[in-house]
C-alpha positions in Angstrom: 84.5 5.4 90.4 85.8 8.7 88.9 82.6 9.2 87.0 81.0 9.5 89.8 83.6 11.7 91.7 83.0 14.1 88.5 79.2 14.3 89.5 79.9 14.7 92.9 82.1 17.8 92.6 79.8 19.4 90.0 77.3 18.9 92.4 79.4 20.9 95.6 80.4 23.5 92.7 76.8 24.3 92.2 76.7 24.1 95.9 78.7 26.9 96.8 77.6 29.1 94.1 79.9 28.9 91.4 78.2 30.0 88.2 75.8 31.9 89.7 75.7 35.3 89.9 75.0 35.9 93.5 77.7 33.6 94.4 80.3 34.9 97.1 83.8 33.8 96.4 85.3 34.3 99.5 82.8 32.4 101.9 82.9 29.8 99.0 86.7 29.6 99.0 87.0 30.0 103.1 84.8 26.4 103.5 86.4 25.1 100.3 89.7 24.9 102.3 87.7 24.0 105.8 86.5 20.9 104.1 89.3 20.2 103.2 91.6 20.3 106.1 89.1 18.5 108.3 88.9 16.0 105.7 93.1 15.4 106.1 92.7 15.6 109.7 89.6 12.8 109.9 91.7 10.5 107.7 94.7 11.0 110.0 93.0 10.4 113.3 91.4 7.1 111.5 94.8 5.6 109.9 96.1 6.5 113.7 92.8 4.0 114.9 93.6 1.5 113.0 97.9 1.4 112.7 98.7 -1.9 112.2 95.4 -3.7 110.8 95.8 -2.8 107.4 98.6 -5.7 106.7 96.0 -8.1 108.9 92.8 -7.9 106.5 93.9 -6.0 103.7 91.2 -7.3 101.4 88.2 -6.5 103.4 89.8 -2.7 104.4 90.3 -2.3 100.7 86.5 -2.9 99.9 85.8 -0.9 103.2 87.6 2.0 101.4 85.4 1.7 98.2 82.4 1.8 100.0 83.5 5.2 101.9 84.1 6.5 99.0 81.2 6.1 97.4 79.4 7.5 100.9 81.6 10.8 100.2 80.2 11.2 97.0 76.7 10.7 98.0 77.1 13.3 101.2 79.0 15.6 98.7 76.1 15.3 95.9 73.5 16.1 98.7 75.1 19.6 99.7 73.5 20.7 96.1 69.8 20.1 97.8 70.7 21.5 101.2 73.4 23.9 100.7 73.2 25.8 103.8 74.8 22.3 105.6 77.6 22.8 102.8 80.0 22.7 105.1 78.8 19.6 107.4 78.2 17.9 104.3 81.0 18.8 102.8 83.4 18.0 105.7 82.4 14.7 106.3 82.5 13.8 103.1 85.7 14.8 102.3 86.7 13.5 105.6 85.4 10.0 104.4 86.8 10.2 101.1 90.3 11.2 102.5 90.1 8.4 104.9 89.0 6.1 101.7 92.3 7.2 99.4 94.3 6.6 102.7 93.0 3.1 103.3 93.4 1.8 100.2 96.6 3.0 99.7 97.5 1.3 102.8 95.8 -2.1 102.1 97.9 -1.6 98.1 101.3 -2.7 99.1 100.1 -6.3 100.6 97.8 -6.8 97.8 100.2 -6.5 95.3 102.8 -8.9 96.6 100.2 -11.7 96.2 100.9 -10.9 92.8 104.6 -10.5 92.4 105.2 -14.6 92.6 108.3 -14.3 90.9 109.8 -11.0 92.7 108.4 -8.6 90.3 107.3 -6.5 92.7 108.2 -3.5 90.5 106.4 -4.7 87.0 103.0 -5.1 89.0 103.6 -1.5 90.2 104.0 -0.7 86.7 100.8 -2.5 85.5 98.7 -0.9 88.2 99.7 2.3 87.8 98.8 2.0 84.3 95.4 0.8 84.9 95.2 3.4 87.5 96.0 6.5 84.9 93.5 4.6 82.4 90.7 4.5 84.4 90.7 7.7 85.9 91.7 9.1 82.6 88.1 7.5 80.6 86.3 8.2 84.2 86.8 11.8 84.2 86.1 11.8 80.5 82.8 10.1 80.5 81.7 12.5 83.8 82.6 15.5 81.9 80.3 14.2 78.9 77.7 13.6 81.4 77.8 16.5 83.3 75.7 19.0 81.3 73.6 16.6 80.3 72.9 15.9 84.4 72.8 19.7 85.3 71.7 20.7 88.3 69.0 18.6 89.1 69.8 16.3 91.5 67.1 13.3 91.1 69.8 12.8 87.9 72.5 13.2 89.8 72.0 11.3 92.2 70.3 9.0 89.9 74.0 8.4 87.9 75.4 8.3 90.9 73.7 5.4 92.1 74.7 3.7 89.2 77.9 4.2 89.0 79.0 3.7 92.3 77.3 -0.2 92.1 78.8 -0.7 89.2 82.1 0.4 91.3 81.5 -1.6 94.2 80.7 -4.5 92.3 84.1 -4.1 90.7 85.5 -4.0 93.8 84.2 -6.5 95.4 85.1 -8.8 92.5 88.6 -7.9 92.4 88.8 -8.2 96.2 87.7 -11.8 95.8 90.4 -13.0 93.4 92.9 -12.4 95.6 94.7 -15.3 97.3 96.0 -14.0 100.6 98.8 -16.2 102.4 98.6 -14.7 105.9 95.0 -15.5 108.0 92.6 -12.7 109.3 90.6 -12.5 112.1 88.3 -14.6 110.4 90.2 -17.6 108.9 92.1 -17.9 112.4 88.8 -18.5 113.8 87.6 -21.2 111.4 91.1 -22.7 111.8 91.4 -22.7 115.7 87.6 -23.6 115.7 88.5 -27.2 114.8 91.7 -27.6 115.9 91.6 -26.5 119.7 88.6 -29.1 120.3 91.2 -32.0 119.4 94.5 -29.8 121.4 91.9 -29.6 124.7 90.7 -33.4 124.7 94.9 -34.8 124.3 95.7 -32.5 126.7 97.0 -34.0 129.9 95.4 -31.9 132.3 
């Protein structure tokens, strides 16, 4: 996931002109920060939308959040090829990949009780945020390696980007799938109540 977060800002870096002579470091830096505030403010108005849900369905907003994520990457590698949408591209994408951190940080906290069986709630923090450091610590390494081999040309970017981000989502989706929730969604309520209110309607006395 962080590789291809690396190629992602090298690609809105290129975007807005940095390295290049002609670039203009105060338009740059001016939609820099608008990006970015409309970012926060997209991910606020969505956490707002959807309140309470996150405990309902954590695992399917959690793999929701990867793919988001991955969709901010993609916008944010495409403001290389049409930078004068830099900041449309850039906005949305940052508002989707605010909106992904935010999610699945929200859908965290009920995914890792299904782990702490014994009341370790605190060692699975532990573990996770050691994974956490580990991964983004070889992701950003590997994406800096690749990054001046990728350039500016952005077939190859998007190119590693495509592979990366499967590679992610298949991850996630994996990791999603192992764990055993004890509450019922949407979903499993309906497959519940689907054969049991046929039987509660026919013993009913009315």
């Amino acid at each position: 996931s962080h590789i291809s977060r690396v190629l992602a800002t090298q690609a809105m870096l290129l975007a807005v002109g940095v390295g290049s002579k002609s670039a203009l470091p105060l338009a740059a830096v001016t939609a820099w920060i608008l990006k970015d505030g409309l970012g926060h403010l997209g991910a606020i108005a969505f956490g707002t939308v959807v309140n309470t849900r996150f405990d309902s369905d954590p695992k399917r907003f959690r793999f929701q959040a990867a793919v988001l994520g991955k969709a901010a990457d993609l916008l944010s590698i495409f403001t290389l090829g049409r930078p004068e949408y830099f900041l449309l591209l850039s906005t949305v994408g940052s508002a989707f990949g605010r909106i992904s951190a935010s999610t699945a940080m929200s859908c965290r906290a009920k995914i890792y009780e299904t782990f702490a069986t014994h009341g370790n709630l605190g060692d699975v923090l532990r573990c996770s945020q050691a994974q956490t450091v580990a991964a983004q610590l070889l992701g950003t390494g590997v994406g800096a390696m690749l990054g001046p081999l990728v350039g500016d040309d952005l077939v190859r970017l998007l190119a590693g980007n495509a592979l990366f981000s499967t590679a992610s989502l298949y991850c996630a989706y994996t990791s999603s799938s192992l764990v055993q929730m004890s509450t019922l969604n949407v979903q499993r309520a309906e497959l519940v109540f689907h054969d049991l209110l046929p039987g509660l309607l026919r013993t009913s006395p009315s």
